[in-house]
N, C-alpha and C positions, 0 to 999 in steps of 0.2 A: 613426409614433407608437408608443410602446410601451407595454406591458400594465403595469397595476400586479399584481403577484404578488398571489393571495388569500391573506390573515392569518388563522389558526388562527379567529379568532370569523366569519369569512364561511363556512368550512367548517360551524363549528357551526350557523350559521342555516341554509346549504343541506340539510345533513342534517337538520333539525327538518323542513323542509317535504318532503323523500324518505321520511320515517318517517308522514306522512302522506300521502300518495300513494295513491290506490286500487292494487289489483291489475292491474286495466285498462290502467292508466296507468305497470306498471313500479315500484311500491312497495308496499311492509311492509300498506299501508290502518291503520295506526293510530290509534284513535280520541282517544290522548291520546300527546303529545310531547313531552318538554321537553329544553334542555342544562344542562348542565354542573349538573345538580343531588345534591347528597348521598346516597350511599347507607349513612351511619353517620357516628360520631363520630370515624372514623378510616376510611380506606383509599379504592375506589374512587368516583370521581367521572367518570360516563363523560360523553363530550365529549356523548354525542347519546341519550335511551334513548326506546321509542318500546311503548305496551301498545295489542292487540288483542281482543278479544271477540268474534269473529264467524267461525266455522265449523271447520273442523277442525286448520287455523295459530294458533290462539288462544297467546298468549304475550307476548312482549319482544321487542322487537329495538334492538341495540347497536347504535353507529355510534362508532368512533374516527377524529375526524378527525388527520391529519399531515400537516405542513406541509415537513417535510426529512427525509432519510433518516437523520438522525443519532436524531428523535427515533419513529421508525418502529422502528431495532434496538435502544434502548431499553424500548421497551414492554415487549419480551418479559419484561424482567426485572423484570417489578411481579410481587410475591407475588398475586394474585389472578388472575394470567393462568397459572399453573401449579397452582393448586387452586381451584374453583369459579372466582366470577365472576357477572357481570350477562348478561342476555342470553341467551332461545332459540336467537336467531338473532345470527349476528355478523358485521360489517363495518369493514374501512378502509376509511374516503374519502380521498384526495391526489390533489393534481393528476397528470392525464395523466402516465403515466411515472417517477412518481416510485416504483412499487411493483412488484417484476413478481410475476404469482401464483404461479409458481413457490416463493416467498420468503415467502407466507402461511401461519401455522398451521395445523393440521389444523383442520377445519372451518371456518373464516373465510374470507366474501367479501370481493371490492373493488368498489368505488367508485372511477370514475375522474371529475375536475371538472375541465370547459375554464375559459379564462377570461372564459365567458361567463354560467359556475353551470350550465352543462347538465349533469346526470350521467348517467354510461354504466358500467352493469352488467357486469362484468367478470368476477366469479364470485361464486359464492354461490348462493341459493335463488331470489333476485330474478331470476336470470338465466333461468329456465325460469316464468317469468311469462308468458302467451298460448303456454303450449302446453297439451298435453292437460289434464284434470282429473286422470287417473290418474298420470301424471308429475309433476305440483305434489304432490301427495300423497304420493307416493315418494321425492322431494326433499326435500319437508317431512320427513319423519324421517330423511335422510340429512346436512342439514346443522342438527339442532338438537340443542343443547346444554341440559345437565340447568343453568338458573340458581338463584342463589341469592335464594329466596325471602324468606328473612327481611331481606336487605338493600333488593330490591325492593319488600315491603311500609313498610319505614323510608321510603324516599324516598318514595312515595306518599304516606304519612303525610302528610310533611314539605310536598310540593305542596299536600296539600288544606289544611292548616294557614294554610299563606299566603292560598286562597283567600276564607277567611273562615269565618261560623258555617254549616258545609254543612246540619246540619239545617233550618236555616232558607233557603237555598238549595234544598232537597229538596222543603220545604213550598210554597215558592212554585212551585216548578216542579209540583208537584200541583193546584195552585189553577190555571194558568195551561194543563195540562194537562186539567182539568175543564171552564175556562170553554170551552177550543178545544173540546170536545166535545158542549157544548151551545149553543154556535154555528152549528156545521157541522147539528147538528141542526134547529135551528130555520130554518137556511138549506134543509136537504131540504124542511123542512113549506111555507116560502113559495114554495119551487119548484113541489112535488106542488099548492098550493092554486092558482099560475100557469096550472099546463097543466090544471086542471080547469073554471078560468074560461072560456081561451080554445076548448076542446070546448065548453064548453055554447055559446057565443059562435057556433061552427061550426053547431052543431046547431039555434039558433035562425033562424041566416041560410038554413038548407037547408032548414026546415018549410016 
């Protein structure tokens, strides 16, 4: 039987869900993902961008997926892969063998994908994932790139836009935030008033 070849948007979707991946687990840990979304009214649009908040990797991470070697030694020649660009952190995905790393930009990892959608780290930052903390660290500014913030803040824009009215999103999540906290509290108090029953309970039975 043979393989259907992966098509440019299965790569995108693999890569959305490797940009969210813990660190544990071999990826970015990104807490928001999306593809193929705008970064301006003109120019890049990366196939995969993935944003972090949490510890001293805090940043982007890029993910271009390629599908044939023809459109892999085209990239190089987009205007934004020779001055700035998207992405602290940056990667090709292709299938197995389509990329060797020898043949990857200065700072850019690879991503390789069977045709099973398993990906396997191939170089980059991701690839010293589960080793020391001092090495992640070392790494971390060995392979990260100065990105272009104002284009990254446009696309964010742009996603929370589609999202809906975020303040009102914001709000509710405070309300919902608030009730969980006086919940959990009123759950301590009928706890505490439990184990005070069942002592006196004890204490009666043992007079």
């Amino acid at each position: 039987m043979s393989l259907i070849p992966m098509t440019h948007n299965d790569l995108c979707l693999v890569a959305v869900k490797w940009l969210k991946r813990a660190n544990s687990a071999g990826g970015p840990g990104c807490h928001v993902a999306v593809s193929e979304c705008r970064s301006g009214w003109t120019g890049e649009i990366p196939d995969a961008i993935g944003f972090r908040a949490a510890g001293f990797d805090d940043g982007s991470t890029v993910v271009e997926c390629k599908t044939s070697r023809a459109d892999f030694l085209a990239d190089r020649k987009k205007a934004h892969r020779s001055a700035g660009g998207l992405g602290n952190w940056r990667y090709f995905m292709a299938p197995a063998g389509l990329i060797k790393p020898d043949e990857l930009p200065a700072g850019w990892g690879l991503l390789e994908v069977n045709s099973r959608g398993h990906v396997k780290v191939v170089a980059g930052l991701a690839a010293y994932y589960g080793t020391s903390y001092d090495t992640v660290r070392e790494q971390t500014l060995t392979w990260r790139h100065e990105a272009d913030r104002d284009r990254e803040q446009f696309l964010l824009v742009k996603l929370l836009h589609r999202v809906g009215d975020v303040e009102v999103m914001n709000r509710n999540l405070k309300l919902a935030y608030g009730e969980q906290q006086r919940l959990a509290k009123r759950v301590n108090e009928l706890n505490e008033q439990i184990r005070n029953e069942r002592l006196d309970r004890y204490v009666r039975r043992s007079a």
